[in-house]
C-alpha positions in Angstrom: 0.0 0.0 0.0 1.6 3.1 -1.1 1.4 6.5 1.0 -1.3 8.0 -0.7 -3.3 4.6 -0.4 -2.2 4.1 3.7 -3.4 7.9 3.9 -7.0 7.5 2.3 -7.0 4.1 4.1 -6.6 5.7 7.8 -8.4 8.4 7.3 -11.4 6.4 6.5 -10.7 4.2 9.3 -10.3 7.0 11.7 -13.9 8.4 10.5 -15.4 4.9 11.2 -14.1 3.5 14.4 -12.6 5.1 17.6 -9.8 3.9 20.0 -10.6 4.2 23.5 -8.9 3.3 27.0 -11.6 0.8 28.4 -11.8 2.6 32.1 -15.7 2.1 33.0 -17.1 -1.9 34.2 -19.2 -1.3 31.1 -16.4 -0.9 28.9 -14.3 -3.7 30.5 -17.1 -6.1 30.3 -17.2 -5.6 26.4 -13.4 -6.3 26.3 -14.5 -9.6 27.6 -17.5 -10.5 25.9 -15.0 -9.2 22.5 -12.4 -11.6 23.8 -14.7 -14.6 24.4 -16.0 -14.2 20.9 -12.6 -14.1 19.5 -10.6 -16.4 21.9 -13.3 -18.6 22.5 -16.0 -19.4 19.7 -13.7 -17.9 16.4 -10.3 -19.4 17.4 -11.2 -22.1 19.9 -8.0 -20.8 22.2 -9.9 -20.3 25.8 -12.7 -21.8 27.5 -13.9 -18.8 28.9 -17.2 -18.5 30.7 -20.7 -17.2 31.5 -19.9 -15.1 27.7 -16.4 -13.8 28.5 -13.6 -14.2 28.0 -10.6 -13.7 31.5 -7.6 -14.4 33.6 -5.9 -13.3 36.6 -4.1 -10.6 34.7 -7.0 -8.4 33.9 -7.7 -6.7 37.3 -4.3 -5.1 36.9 -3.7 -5.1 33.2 -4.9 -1.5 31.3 -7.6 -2.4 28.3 -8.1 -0.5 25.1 -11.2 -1.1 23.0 -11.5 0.0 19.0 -15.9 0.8 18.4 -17.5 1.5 15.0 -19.1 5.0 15.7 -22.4 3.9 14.2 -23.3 1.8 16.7 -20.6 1.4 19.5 -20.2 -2.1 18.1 -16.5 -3.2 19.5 -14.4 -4.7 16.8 -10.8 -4.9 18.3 -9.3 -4.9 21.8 -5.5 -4.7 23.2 -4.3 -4.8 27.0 -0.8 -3.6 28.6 0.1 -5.4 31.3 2.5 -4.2 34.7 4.8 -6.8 35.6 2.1 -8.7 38.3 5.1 -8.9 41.1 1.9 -10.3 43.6 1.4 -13.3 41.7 3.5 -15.8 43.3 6.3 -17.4 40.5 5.1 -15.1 37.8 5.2 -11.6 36.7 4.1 -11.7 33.0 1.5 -13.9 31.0 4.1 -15.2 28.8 6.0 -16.6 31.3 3.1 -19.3 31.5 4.8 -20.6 28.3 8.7 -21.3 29.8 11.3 -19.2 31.2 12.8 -16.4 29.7 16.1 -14.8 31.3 16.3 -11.7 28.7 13.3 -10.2 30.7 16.1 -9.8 33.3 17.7 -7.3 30.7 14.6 -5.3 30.4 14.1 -2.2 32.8 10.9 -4.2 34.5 9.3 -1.0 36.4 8.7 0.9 32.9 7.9 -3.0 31.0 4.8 -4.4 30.6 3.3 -7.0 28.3 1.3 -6.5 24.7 -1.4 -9.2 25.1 -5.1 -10.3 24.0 -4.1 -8.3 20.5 -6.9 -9.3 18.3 -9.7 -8.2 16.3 -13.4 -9.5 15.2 -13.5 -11.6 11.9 -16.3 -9.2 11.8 -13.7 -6.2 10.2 -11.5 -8.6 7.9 -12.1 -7.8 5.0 -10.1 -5.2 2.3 -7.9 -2.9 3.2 -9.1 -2.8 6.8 -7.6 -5.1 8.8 -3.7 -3.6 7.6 -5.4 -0.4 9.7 -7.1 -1.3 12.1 -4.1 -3.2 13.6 -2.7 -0.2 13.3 -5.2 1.5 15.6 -4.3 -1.6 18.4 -0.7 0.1 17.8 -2.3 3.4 18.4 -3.9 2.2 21.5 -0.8 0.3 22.9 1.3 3.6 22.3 -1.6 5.3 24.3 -1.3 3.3 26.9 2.1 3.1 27.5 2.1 7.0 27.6 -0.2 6.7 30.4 1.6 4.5 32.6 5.6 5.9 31.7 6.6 2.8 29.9 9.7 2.3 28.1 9.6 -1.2 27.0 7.6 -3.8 25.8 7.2 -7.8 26.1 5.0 -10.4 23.9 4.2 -13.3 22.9 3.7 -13.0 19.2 2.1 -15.1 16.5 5.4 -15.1 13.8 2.9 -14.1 11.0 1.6 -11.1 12.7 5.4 -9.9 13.3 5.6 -10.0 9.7 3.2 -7.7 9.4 4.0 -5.3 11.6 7.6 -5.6 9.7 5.6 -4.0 6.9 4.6 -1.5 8.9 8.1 -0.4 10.1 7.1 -2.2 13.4 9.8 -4.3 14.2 10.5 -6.5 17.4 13.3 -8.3 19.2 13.1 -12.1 19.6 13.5 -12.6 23.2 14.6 -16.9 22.7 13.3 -19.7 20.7 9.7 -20.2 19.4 7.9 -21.8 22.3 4.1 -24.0 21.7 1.6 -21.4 23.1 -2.0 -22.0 21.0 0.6 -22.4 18.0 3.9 -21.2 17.8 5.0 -17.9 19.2 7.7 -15.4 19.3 9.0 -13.9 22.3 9.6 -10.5 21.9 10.3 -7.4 23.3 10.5 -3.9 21.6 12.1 -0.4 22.8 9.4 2.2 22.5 11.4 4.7 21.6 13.5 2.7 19.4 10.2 1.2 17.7 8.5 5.3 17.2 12.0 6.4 16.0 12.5 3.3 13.4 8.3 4.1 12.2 9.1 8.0 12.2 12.1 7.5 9.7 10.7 5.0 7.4 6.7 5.2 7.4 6.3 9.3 8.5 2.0 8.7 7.8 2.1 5.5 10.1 4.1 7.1 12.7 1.4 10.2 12.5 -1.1 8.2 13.0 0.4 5.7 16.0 1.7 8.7 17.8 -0.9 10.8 17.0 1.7 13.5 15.6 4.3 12.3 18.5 1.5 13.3 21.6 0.7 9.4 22.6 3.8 8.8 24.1 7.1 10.4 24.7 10.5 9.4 26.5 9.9 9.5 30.4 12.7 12.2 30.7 11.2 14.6 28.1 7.8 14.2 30.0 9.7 15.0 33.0 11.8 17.8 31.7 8.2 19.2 30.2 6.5 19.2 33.7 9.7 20.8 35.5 
């Protein structure tokens, strides 16, 4: 998709459908009925129950939740999770899936983890899927602005890496592919080093990810700005 194309394509997008932090019960309970739809009936990953679709991770993860503006329909959801330091043996979902010793290299008060990335089957068709993963970007970089992140961990299906890669989006394997509901990639990313890479090579992507660079800066800029 050239510029022009990815231009036209977001700006439709953006006229359709709204990313928004999921703060209200209301909101988080259509996260979960999303997620049961998509993890439970469409992909056959979870069990879930009584219509939704969670795990011990949720009460401290932040949730983002893409609507159609027609009807408040949600179509897409994304959660950042804090390392969960109160969960005895475990600080981050995708340690369920083996042990990873790089997390040690990570800064783990400004990391958390990119999980439950997914969108409704309901919104794959055309060019809208490319963008509206794309707006889960947006609403990871959103965020992680809110809660003065610097890093990022994941578990990552290998073919959506690739298409972040397309994107500009690129993240760091973090060990072997491990068996998780397939096999996945652990990863981390460097925000910074992720908005700088988008910024240079895909200037309309990074516009729209960033929201012209206000989503999320460095935590010493945000410092120096409030000093």
């Amino acid at each position: 998709m050239n510029a022009d194309h990815l231009a036209a394509a977001i700006a439709e997008v953006r006229k359709d459908f709204a990313v928004e932090s999921a703060q209200s019960a209301a909101d988080r309970d259509d996260v979960f009925r999303l997620r049961y739809q998509i993890y439970c009936v469409e992909r056959n990953f979870e069990p879930g129950r009584d219509g939704r679709e969670m795990d011990e991770f949720d009460e401290i993860a932040r949730h983002a939740i893409i609507r159609r503006r027609s009807d408040g329909t949600a179509v897409g959801t994304v959660r950042v999770i804090p390392p969960a330091c109160h969960i005895p043996g475990r600080r981050f979902p995708l340690e369920q899936a083996g042990r990873f010793p790089q997390l040690q290299n990570l800064p783990l008060a400004r990391t958390a983890e990119i999980s439950r990335f997914a969108l409704s089957r309901a919104v794959t068709e055309g060019d809208r899927p490319a963008v509206l993963r794309l707006c889960l970007i947006r609403a990871v970089f959103m965020l992680s602005g809110e809660l003065g992140l610097t890093h990022w961990c994941a578990l990552m299906d290998p073919a959506l890496l690739r298409l972040l890669r397309f994107s500009s989006i690129h993240f760091h394997p973090m060990g072997a592919l491990v068996e998780y509901h397939g096999l996945r990639q652990p990863s981390w990313g460097d925000i910074a080093e992720v908005l700088e890479r988008v910024h240079r090579e895909r200037p309309v992507i990074w516009d729209f990810i960033s929201e012209h660079g206000t989503l999320w800066t460095k935590p010493e800029e945000r410092q120096w700005a409030v000093a």
